[in-house]
C-alpha positions as CSV (number, residue, x, y, z in Angstrom):
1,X,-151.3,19.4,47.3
2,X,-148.4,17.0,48.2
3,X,-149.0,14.1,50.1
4,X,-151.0,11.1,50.5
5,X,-154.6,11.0,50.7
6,X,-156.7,9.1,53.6
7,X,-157.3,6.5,51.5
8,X,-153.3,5.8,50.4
9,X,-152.7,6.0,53.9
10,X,-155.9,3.5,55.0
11,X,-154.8,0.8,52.3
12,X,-151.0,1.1,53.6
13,X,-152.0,0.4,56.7
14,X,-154.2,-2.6,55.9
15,X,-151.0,-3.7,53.9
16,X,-148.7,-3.4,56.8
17,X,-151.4,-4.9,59.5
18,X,-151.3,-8.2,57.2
19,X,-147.8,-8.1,56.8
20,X,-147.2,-7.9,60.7
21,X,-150.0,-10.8,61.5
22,X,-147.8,-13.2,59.1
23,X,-145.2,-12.4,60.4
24,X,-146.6,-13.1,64.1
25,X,-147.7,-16.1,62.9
26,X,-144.6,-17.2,61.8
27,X,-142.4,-16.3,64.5
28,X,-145.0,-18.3,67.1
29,X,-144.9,-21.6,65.2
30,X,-141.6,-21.1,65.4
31,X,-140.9,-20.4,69.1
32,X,-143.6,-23.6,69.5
33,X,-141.7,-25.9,67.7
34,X,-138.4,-24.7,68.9
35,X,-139.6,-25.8,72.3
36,X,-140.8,-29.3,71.0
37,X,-137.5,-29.9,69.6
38,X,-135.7,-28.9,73.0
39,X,-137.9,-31.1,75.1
40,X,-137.4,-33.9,72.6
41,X,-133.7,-33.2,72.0
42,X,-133.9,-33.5,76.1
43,X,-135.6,-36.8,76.6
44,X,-133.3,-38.1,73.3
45,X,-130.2,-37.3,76.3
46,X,-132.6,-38.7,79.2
47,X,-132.8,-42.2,76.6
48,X,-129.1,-42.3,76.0
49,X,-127.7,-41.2,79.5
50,X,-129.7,-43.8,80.9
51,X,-128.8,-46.5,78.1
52,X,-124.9,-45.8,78.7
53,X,-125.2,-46.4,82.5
54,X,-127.0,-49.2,82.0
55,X,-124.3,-50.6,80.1
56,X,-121.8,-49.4,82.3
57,X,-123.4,-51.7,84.5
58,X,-124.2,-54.4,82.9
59,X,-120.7,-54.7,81.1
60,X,-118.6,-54.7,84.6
61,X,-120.6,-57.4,86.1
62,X,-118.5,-59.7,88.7
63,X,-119.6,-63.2,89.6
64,X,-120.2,-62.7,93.2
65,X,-123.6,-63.2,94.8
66,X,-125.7,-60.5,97.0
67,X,-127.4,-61.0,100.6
68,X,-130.6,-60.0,98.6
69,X,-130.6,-62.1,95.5
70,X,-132.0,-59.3,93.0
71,X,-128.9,-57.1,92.8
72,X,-125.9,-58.0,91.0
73,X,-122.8,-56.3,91.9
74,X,-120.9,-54.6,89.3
75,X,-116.4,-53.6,89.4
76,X,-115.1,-50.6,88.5
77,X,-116.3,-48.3,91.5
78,X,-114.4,-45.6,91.5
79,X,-112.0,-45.3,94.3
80,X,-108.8,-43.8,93.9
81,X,-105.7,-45.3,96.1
82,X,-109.1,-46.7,98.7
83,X,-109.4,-43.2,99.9
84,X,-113.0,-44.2,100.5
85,X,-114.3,-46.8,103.2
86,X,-115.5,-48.9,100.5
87,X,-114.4,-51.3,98.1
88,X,-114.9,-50.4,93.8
89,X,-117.8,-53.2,94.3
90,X,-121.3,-51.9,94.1
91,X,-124.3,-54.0,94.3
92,X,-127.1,-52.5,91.4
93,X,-130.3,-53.4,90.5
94,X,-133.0,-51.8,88.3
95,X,-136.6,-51.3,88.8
96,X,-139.9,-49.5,88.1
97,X,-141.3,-47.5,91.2
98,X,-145.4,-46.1,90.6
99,X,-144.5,-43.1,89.3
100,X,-143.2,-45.1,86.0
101,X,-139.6,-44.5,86.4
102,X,-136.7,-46.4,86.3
103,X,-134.9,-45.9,89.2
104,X,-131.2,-47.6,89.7
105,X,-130.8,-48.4,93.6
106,X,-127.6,-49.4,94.5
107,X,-125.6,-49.6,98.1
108,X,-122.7,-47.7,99.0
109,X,-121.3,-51.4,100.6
110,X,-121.3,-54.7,98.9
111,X,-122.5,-56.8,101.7
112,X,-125.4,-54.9,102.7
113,X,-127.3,-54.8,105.9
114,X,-131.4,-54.7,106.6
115,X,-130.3,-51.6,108.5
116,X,-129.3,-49.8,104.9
117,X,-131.6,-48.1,102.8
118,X,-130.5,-48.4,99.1
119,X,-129.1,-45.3,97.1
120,X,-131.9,-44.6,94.6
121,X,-131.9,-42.5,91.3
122,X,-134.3,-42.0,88.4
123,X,-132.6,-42.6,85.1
124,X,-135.4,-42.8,83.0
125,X,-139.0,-41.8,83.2
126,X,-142.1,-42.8,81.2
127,X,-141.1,-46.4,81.5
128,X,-144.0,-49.4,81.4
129,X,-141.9,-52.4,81.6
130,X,-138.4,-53.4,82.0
131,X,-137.1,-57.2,81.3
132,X,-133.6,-58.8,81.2
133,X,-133.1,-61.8,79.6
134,X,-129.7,-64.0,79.8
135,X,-128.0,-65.2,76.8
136,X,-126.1,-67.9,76.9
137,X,-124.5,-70.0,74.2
138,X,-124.5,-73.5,74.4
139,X,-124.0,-76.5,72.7
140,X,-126.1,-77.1,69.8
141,X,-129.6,-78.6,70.9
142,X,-128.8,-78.0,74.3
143,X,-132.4,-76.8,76.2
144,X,-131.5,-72.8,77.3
145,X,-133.6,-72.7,79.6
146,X,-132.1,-75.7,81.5
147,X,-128.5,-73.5,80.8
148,X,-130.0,-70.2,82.5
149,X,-131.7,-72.6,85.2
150,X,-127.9,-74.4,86.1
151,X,-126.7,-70.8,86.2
152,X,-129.7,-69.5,88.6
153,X,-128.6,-72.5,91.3
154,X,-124.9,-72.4,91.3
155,X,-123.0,-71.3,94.1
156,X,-121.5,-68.4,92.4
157,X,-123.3,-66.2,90.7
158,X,-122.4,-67.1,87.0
159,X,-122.3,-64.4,84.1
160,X,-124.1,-65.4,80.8
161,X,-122.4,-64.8,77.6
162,X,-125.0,-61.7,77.3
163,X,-128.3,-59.9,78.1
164,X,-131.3,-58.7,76.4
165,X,-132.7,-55.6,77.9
166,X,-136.0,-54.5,76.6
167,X,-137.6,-51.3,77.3
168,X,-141.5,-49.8,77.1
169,X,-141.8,-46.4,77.4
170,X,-144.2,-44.4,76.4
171,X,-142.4,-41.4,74.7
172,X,-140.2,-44.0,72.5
173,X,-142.0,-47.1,72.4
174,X,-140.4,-50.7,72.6
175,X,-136.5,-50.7,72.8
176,X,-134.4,-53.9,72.5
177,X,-131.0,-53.7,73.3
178,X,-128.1,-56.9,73.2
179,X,-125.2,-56.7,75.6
180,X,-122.2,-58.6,75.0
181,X,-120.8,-59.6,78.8
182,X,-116.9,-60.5,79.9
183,X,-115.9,-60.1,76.0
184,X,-118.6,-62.7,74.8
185,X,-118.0,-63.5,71.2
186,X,-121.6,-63.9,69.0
187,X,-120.4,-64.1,66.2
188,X,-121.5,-67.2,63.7
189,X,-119.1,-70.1,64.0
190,X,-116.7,-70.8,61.1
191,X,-117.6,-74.2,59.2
């Protein structure tokens, strides 16, 4: 006479079906947007990796020109005591292959040879476009463009006062980033 009868036992069931279902529910949203947030934490360290070598780069510029013109060599080469047959000058340049990466070639020598292949690595991917644009203070109404051209044909290569890099990748759209070069000042002049 103790007990349950079939139907307790049917509706306590029912209960604890629904009860499991939410709960499976709950836990797969989430597991799904755990792993959206660790892919996107992922490229977030992908975006800044790349960003702080690209500074890297950019900030130990030297004024020395290249046998190709389209790399700029950079200081600051590791090499401790010149254990290394090579000097801490590396020539670096940036560009976009077809796969829509940006890949940073550089050579382990400064002068380089046809008969080297550049060192290549991808530091970001998903990227559309990738522009550098010199900065370079001047005297008030003088043209820029006639500055960045005097620059272009000197004998040495000449470092502008800084760079704007912009960015287009698809995951995080249009980036614009100013670098200050060889402790450029921008700051507004005192009247």
């Amino acid at each position: 006479m103790r007990g349950f009868t079939l139907v307790e036992v049917l509706v306590a069931m029912v209960v604890f079906a629904i009860i499991g279902l939410a709960s499976a529910a709950v836990v797969n949203t989430m597991m799904r947007t755990n792993e959206q947030s660790a892919e996107a934490r992922e490229q977030l360290a992908e975006l800044q990796q790349a960003m702080f070598l690209l500074e890297q780069d950019l900030r130990q510029a030297v004024s020395r020109r290249t046998p190709e013109g389209d790399y700029y060599v950079r200081a600051g080469w590791f090499n401790p005591g010149n254990l290394l047959p090579r000097s801490e000058l590396q020539p670096v340049r940036y560009q976009i292959d077809d796969q829509k990466n940006l890949v940073r070639q550089h050579y382990i020598y400064v002068d380089m040879s046809a008969s080297q292949e550049p060192v290549e690595r991808v530091i970001l991917k998903g990227v559309t476009s990738f522009q550098v644009e010199p900065i370079i203070k001047g005297e008030e109404g003088q043209d820029r463009a006639s500055m960045a051209a005097e620059i272009e044909d000197s004998e040495s290569m000449a470092i502008p006062d800084g760079l704007e890099v912009t960015l287009e990748t698809e995951r995080w759209g249009t980036i614009v980033r100013v670098f200050v070069l060889n402790g450029g000042d921008f700051s507004e002049p005192e009247i």
